[in-house]
N, CA, C and O atoms as a GROMACS GRO file, in nm:
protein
  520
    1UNK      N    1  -0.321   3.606  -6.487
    1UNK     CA    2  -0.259   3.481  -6.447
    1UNK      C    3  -0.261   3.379  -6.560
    1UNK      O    4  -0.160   3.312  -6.582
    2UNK      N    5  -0.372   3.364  -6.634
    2UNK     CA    6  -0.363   3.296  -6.774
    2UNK      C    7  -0.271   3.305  -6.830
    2UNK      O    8  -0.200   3.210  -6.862
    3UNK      N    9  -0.249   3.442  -6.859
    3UNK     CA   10  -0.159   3.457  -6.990
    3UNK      C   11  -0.029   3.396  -6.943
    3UNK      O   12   0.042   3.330  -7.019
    4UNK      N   13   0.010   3.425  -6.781
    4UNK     CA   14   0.149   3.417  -6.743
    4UNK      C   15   0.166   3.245  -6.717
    4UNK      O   16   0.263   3.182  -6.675
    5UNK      N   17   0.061   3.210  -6.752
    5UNK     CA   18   0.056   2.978  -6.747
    5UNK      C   19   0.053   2.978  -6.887
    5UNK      O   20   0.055   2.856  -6.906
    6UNK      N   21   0.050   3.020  -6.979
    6UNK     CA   22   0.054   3.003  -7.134
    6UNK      C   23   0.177   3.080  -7.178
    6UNK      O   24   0.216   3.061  -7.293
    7UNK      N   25   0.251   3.175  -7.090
    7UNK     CA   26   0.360   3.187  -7.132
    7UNK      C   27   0.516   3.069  -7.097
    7UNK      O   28   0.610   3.037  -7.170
    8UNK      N   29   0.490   3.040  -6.989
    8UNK     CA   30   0.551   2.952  -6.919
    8UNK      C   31   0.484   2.823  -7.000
    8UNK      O   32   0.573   2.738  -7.011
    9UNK      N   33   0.400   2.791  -7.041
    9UNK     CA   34   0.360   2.667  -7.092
    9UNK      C   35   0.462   2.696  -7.250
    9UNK      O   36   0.568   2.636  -7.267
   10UNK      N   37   0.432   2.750  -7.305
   10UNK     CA   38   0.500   2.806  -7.476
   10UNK      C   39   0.621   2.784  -7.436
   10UNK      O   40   0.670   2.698  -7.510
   11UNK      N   41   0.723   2.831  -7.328
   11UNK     CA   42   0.884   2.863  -7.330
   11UNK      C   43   0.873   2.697  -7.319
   11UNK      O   44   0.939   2.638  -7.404
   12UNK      N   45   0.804   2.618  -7.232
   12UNK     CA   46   0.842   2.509  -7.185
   12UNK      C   47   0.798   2.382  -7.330
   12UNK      O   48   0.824   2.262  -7.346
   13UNK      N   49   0.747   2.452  -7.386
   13UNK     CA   50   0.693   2.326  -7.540
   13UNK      C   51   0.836   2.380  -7.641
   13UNK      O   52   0.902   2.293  -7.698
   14UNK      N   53   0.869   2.510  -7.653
   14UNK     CA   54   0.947   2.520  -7.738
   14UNK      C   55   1.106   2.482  -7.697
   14UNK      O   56   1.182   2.465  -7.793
   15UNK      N   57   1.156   2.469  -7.578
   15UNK     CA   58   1.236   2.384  -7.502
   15UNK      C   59   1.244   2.244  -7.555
   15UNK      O   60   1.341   2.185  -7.603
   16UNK      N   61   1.100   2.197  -7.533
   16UNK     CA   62   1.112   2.039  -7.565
   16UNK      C   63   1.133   2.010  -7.696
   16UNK      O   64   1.212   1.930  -7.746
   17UNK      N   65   1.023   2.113  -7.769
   17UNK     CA   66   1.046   2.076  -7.893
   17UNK      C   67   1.176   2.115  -8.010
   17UNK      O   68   1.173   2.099  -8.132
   18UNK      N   69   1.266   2.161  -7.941
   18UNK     CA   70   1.394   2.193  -8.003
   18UNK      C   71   1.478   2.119  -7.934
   18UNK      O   72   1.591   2.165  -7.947
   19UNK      N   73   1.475   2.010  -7.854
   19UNK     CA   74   1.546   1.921  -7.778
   19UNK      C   75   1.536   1.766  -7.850
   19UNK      O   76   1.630   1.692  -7.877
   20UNK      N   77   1.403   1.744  -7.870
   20UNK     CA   78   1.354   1.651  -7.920
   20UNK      C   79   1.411   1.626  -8.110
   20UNK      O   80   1.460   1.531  -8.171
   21UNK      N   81   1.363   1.799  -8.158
   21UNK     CA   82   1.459   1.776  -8.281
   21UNK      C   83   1.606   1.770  -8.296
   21UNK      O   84   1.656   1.764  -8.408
   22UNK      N   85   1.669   1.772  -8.203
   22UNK     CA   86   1.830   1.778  -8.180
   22UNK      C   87   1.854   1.633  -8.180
   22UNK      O   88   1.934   1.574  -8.252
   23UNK      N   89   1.754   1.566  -8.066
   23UNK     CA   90   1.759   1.434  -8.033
   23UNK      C   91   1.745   1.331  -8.206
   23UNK      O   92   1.819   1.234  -8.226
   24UNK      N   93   1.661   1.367  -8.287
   24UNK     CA   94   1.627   1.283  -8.415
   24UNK      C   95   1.711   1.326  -8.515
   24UNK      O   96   1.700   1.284  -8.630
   25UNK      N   97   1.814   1.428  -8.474
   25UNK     CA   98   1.931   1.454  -8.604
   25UNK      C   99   2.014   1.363  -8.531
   25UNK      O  100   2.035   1.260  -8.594
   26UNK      N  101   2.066   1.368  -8.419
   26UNK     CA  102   2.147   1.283  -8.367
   26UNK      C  103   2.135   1.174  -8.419
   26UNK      O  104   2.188   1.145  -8.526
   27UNK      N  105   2.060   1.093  -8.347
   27UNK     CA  106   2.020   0.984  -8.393
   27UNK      C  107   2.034   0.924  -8.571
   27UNK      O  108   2.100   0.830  -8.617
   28UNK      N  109   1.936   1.031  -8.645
   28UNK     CA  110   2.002   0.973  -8.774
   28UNK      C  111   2.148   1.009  -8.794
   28UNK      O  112   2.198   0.944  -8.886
   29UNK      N  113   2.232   1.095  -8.735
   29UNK     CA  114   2.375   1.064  -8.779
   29UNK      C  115   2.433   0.938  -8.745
   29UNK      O  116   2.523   0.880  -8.807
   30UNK      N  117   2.366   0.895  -8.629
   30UNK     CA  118   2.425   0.792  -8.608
   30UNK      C  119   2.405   0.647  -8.691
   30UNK      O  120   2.491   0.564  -8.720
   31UNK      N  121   2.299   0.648  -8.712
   31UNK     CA  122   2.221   0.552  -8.804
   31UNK      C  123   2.282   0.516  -8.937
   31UNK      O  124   2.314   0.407  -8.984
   32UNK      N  125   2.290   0.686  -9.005
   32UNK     CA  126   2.384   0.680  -9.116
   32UNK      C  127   2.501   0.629  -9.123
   32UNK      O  128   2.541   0.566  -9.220
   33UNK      N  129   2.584   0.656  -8.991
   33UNK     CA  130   2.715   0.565  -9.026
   33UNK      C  131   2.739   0.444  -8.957
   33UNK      O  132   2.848   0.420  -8.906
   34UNK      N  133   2.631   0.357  -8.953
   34UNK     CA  134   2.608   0.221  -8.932
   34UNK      C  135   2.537   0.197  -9.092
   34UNK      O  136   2.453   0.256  -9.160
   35UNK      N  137   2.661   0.023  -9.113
   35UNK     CA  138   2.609  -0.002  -9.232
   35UNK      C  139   2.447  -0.086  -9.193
   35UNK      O  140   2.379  -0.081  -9.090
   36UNK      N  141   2.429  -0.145  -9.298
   36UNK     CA  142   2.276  -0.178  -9.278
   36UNK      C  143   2.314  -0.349  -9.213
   36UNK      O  144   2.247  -0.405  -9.126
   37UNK      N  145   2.436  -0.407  -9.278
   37UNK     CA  146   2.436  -0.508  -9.217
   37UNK      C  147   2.479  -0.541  -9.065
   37UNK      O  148   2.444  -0.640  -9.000
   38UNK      N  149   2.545  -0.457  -9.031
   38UNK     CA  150   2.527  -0.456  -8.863
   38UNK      C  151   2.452  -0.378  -8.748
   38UNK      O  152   2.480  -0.372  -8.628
   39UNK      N  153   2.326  -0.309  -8.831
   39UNK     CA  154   2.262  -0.231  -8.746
   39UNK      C  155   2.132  -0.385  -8.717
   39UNK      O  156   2.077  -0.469  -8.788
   40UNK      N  157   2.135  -0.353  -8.597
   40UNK     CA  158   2.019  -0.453  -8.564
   40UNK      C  159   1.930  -0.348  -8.535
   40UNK      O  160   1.977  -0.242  -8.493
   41UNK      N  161   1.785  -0.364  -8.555
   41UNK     CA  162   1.668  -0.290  -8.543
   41UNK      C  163   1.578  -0.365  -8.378
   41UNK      O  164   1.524  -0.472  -8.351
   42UNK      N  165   1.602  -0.250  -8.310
   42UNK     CA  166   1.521  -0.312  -8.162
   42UNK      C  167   1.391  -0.269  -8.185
   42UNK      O  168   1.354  -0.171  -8.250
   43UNK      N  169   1.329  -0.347  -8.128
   43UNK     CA  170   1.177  -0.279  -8.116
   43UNK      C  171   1.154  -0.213  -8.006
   43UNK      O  172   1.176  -0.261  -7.895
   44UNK      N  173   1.102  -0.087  -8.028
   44UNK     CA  174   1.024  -0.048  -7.876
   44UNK      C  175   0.945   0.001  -7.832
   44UNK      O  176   0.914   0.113  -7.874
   45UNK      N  177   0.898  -0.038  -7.761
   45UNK     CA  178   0.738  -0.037  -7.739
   45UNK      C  179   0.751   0.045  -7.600
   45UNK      O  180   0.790   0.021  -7.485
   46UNK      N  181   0.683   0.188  -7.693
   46UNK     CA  182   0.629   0.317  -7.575
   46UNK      C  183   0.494   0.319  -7.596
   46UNK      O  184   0.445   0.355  -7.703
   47UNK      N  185   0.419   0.277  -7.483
   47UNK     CA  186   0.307   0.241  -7.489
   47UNK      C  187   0.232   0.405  -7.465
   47UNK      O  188   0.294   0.455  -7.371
   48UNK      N  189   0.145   0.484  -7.506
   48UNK     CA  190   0.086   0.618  -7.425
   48UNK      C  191   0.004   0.571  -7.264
   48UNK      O  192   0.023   0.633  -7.159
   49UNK      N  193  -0.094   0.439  -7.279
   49UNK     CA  194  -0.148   0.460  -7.145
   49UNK      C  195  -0.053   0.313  -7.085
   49UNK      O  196  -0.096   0.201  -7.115
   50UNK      N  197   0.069   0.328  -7.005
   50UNK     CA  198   0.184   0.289  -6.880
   50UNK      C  199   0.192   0.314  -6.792
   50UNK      O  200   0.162   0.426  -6.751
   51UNK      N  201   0.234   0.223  -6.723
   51UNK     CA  202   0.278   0.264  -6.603
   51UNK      C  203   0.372   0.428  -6.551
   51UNK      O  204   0.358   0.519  -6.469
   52UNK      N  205   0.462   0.389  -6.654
   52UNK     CA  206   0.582   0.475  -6.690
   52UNK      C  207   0.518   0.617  -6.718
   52UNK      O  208   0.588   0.711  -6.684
   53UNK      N  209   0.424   0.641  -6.762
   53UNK     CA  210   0.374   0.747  -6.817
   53UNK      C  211   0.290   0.824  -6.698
   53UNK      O  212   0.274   0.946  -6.686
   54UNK      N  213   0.245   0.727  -6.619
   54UNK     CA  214   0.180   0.823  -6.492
   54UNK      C  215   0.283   0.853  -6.408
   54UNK      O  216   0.272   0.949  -6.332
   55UNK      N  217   0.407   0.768  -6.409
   55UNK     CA  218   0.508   0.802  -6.308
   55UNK      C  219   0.548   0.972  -6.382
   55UNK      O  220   0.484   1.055  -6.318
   56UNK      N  221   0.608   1.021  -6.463
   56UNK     CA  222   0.622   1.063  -6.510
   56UNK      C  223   0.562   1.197  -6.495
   56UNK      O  224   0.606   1.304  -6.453
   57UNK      N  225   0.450   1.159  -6.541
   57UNK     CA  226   0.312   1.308  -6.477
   57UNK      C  227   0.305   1.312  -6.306
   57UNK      O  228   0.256   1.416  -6.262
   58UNK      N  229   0.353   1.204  -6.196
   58UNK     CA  230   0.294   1.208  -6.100
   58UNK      C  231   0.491   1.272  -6.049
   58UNK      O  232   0.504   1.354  -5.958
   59UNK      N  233   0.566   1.238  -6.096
   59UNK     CA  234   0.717   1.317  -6.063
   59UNK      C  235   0.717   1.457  -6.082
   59UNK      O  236   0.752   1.538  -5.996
   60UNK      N  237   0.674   1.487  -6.208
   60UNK     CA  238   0.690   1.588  -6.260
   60UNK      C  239   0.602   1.739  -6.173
   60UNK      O  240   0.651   1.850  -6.151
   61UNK      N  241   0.458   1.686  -6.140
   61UNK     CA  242   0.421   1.746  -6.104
   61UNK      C  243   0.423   1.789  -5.913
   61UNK      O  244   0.391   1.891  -5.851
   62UNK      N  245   0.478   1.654  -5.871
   62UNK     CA  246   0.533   1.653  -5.750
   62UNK      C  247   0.648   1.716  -5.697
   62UNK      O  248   0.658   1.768  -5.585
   63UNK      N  249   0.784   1.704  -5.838
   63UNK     CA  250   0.883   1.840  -5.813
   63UNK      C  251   0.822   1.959  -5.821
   63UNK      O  252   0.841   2.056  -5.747
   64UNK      N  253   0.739   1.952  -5.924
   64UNK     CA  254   0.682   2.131  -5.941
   64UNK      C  255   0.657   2.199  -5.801
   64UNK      O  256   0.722   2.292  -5.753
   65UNK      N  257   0.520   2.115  -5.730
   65UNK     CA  258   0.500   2.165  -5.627
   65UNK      C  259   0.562   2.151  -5.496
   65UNK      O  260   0.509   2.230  -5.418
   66UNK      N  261   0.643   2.090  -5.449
   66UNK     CA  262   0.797   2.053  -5.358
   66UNK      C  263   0.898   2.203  -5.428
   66UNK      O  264   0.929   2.299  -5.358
   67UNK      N  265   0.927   2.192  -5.552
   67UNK     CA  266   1.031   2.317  -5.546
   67UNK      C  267   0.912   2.447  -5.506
   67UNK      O  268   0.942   2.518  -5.411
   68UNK      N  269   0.791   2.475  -5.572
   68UNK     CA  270   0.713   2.632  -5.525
   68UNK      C  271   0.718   2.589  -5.381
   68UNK      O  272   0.783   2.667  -5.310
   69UNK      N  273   0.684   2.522  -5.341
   69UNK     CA  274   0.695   2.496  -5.154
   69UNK      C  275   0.802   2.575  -5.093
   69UNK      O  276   0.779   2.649  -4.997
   70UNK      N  277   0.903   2.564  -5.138
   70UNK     CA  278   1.033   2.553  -5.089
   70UNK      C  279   1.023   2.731  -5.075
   70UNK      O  280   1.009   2.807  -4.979
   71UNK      N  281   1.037   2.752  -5.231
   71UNK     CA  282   1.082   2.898  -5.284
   71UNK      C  283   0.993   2.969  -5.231
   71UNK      O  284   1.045   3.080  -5.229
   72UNK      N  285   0.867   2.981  -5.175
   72UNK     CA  286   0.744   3.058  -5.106
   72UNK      C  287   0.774   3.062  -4.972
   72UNK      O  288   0.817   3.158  -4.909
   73UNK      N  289   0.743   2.917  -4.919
   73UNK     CA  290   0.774   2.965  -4.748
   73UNK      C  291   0.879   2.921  -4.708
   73UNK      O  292   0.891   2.899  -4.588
   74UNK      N  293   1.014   2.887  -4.823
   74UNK     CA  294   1.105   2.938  -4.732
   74UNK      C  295   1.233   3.026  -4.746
   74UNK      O  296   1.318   3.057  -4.662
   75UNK      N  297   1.224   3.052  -4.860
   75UNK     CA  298   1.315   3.145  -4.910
   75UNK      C  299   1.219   3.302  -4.940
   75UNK      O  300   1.276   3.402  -4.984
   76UNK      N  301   1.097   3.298  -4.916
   76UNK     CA  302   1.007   3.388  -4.914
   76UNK      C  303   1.019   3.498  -5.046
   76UNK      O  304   1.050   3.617  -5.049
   77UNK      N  305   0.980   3.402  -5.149
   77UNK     CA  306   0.962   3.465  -5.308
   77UNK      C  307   0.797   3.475  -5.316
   77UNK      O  308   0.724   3.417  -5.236
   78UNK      N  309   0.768   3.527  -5.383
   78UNK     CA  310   0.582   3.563  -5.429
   78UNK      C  311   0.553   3.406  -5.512
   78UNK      O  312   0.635   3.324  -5.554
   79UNK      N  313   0.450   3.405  -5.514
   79UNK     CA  314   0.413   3.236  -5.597
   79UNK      C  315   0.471   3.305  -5.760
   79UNK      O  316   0.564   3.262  -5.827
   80UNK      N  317   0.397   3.401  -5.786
   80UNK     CA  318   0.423   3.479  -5.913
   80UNK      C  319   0.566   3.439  -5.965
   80UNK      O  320   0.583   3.410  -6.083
   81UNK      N  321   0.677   3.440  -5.867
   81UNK     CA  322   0.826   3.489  -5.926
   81UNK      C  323   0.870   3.297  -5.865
   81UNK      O  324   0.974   3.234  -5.883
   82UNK      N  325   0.807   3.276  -5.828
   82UNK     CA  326   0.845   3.069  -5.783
   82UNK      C  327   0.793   3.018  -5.890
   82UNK      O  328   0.856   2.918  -5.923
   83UNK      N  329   0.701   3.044  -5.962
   83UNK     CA  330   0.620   2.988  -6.040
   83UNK      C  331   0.701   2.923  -6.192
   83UNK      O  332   0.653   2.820  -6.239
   84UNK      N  333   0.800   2.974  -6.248
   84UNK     CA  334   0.852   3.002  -6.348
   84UNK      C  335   0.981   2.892  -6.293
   84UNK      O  336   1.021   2.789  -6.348
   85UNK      N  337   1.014   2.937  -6.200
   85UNK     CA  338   1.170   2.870  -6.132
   85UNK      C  339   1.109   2.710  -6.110
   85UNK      O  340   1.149   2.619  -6.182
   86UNK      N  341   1.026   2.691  -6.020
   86UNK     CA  342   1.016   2.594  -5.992
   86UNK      C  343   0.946   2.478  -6.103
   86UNK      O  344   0.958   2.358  -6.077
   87UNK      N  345   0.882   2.517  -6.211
   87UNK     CA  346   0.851   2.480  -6.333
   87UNK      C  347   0.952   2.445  -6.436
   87UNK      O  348   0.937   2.361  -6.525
   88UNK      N  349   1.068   2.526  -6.412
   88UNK     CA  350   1.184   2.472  -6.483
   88UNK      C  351   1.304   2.349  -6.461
   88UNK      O  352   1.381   2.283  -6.530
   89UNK      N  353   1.254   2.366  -6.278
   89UNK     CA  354   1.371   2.276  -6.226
   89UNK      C  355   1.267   2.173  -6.236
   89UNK      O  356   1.332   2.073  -6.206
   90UNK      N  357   1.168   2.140  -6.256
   90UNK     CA  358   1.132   2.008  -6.299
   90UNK      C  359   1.123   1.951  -6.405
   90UNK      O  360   1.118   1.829  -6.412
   91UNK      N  361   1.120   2.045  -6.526
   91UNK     CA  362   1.115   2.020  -6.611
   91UNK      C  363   1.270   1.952  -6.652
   91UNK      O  364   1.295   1.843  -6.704
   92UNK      N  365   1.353   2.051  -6.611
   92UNK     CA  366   1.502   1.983  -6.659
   92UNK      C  367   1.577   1.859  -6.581
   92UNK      O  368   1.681   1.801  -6.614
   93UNK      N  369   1.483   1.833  -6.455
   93UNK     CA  370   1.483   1.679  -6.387
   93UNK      C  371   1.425   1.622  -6.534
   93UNK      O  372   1.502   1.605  -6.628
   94UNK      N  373   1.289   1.596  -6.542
   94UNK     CA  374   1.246   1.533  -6.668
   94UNK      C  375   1.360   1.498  -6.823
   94UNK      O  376   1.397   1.402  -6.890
   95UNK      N  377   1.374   1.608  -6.818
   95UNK     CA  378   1.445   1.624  -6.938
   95UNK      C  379   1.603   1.535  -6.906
   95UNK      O  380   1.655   1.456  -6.985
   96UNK      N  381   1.654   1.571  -6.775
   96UNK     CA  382   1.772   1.445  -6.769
   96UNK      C  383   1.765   1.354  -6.781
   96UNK      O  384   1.848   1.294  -6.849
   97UNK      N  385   1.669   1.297  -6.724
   97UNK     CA  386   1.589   1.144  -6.747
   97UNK      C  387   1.590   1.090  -6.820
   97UNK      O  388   1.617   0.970  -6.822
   98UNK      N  389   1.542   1.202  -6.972
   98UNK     CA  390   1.519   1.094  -7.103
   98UNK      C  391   1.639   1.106  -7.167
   98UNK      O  392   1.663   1.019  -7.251
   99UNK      N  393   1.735   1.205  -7.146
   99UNK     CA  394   1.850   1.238  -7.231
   99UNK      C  395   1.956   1.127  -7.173
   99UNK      O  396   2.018   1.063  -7.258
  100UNK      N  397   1.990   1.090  -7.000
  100UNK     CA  398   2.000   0.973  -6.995
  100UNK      C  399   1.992   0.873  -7.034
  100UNK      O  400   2.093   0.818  -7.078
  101UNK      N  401   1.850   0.797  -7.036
  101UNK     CA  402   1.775   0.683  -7.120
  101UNK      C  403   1.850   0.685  -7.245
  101UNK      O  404   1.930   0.597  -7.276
  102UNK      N  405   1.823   0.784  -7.313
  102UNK     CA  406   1.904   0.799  -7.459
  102UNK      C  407   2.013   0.750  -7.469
  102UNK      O  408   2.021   0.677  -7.568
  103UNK      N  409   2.163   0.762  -7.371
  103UNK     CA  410   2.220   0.718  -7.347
  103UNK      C  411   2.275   0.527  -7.339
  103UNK      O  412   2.375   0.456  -7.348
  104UNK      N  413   2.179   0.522  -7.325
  104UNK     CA  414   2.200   0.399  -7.246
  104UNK      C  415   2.220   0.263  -7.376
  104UNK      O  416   2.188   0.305  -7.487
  105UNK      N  417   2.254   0.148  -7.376
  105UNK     CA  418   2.260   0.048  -7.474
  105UNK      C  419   2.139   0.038  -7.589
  105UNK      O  420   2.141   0.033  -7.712
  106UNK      N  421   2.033   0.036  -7.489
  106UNK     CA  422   1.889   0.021  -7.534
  106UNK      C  423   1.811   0.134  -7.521
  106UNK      O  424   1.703   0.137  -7.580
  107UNK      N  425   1.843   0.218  -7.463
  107UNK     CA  426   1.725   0.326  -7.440
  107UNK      C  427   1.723   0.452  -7.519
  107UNK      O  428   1.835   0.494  -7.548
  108UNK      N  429   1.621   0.523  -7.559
  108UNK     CA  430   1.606   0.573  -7.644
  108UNK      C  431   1.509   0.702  -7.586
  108UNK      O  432   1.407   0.682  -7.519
  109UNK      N  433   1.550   0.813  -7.616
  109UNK     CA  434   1.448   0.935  -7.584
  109UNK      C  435   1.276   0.956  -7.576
  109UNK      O  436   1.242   0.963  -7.694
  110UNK      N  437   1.199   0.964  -7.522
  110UNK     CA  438   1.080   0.861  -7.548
  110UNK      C  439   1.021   1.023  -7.521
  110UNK      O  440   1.026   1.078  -7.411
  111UNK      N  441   0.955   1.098  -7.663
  111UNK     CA  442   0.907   1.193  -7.658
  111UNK      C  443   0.764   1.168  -7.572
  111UNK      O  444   0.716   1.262  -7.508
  112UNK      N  445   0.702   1.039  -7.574
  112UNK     CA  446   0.566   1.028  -7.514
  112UNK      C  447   0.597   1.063  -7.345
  112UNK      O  448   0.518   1.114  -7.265
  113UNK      N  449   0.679   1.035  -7.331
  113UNK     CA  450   0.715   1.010  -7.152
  113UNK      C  451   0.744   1.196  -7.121
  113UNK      O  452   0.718   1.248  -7.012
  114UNK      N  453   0.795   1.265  -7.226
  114UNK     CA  454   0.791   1.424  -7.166
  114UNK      C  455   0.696   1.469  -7.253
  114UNK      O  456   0.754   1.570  -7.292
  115UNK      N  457   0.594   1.467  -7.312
  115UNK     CA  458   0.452   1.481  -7.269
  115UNK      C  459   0.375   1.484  -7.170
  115UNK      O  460   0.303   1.573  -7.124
  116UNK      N  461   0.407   1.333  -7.129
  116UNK     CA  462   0.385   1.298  -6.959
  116UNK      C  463   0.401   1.387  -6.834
  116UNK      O  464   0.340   1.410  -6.729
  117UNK      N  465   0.581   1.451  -6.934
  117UNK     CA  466   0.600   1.544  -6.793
  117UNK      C  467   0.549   1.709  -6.844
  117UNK      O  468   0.540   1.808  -6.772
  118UNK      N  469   0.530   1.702  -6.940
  118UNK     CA  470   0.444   1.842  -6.958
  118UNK      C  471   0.336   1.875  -6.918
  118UNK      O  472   0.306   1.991  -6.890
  119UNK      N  473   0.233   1.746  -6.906
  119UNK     CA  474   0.116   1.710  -6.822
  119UNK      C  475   0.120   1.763  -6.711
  119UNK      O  476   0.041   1.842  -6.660
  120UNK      N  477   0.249   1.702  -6.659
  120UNK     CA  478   0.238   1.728  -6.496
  120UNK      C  479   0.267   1.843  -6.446
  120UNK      O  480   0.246   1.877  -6.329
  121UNK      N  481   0.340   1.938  -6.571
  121UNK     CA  482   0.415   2.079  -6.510
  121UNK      C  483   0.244   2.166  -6.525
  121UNK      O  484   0.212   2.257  -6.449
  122UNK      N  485   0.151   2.114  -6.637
  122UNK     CA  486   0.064   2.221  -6.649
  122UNK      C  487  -0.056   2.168  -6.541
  122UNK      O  488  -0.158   2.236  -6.542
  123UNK      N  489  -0.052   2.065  -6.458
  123UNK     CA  490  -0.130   2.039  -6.374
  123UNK      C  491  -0.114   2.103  -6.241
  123UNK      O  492  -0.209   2.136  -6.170
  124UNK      N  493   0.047   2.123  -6.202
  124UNK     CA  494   0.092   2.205  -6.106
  124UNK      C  495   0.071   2.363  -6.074
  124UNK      O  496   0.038   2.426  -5.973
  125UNK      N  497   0.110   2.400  -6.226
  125UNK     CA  498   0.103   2.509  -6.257
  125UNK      C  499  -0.062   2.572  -6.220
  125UNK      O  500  -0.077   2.679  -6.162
  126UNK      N  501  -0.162   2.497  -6.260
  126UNK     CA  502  -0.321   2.546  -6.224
  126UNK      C  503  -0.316   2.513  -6.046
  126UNK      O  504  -0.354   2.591  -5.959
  127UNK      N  505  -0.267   2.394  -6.028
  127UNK     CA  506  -0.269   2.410  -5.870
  127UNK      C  507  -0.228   2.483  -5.808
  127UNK      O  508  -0.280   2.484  -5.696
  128UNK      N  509  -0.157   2.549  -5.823
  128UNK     CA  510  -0.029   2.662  -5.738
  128UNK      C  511  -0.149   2.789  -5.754
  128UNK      O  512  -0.194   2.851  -5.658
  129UNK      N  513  -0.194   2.815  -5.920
  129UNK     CA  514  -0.270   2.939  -5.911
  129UNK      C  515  -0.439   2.931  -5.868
  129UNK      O  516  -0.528   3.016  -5.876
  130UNK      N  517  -0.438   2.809  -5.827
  130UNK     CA  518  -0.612   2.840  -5.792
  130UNK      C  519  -0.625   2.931  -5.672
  130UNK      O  520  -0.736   2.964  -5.631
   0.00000   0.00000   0.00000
């Protein structure tokens, strides 16, 4: 059971972390073709211990265990074969979230906040298998 929470943990870091570097090429393309005199520099302040940051771990790990709920007693899958599914569909809730944010006038991809939700997928993940 270890190995199969450290495999699912690995697919789910190398996900982020090839998302996150997609996210900082972007970004400097964009940067680059803004001259320097009309780029205004925002500040922003992602704090690690937030509000935002427990929401985050407390979502994340709340879809986890709401989707294994679902896929166990009621579509009647093994925890084993829910485990993987339902770890992903939260993860890629998470992941809309910040790619959203990114979106937005001011908002910006906030690698600390899916940390947050990596927290919460590997907190689920031990709950489901105790």
């Amino acid at each position: 059971m270890v190995a199969f929470i450290s495999k699912v943990f690995l697919i789910v870091a190398f996900c982020f972390c090839s998302l996150a570097a997609q996210n900082d090429l972007i970004l400097k393309k964009e940067g680059s073709s803004q001259t320097a005199d009309k780029k205004e520099k925002v500040k922003r302040v992602d704090k690690w211990f937030a509000i935002d940051k427990l929401q985050h771990f407390s979502y994340s790990c709340l879809i986890s265990l709401g989707c294994q709920y679902v896929l166990v007693n009621k579509y009647d899958n093994s925890e084993s074969e829910a485990l993987p599914i339902s770890t992903a569909l939260s993860f890629s809730a998470g992941l809309s979230k910040e790619l959203n944010d990114s979106r937005g006038k001011n908002g910006f991809f906030s690698v600390k906040d899916m940390i947050a939700n990596c927290a919460g997928l590997i907190v689920a993940s031990s709950i489901i298998n105790i």
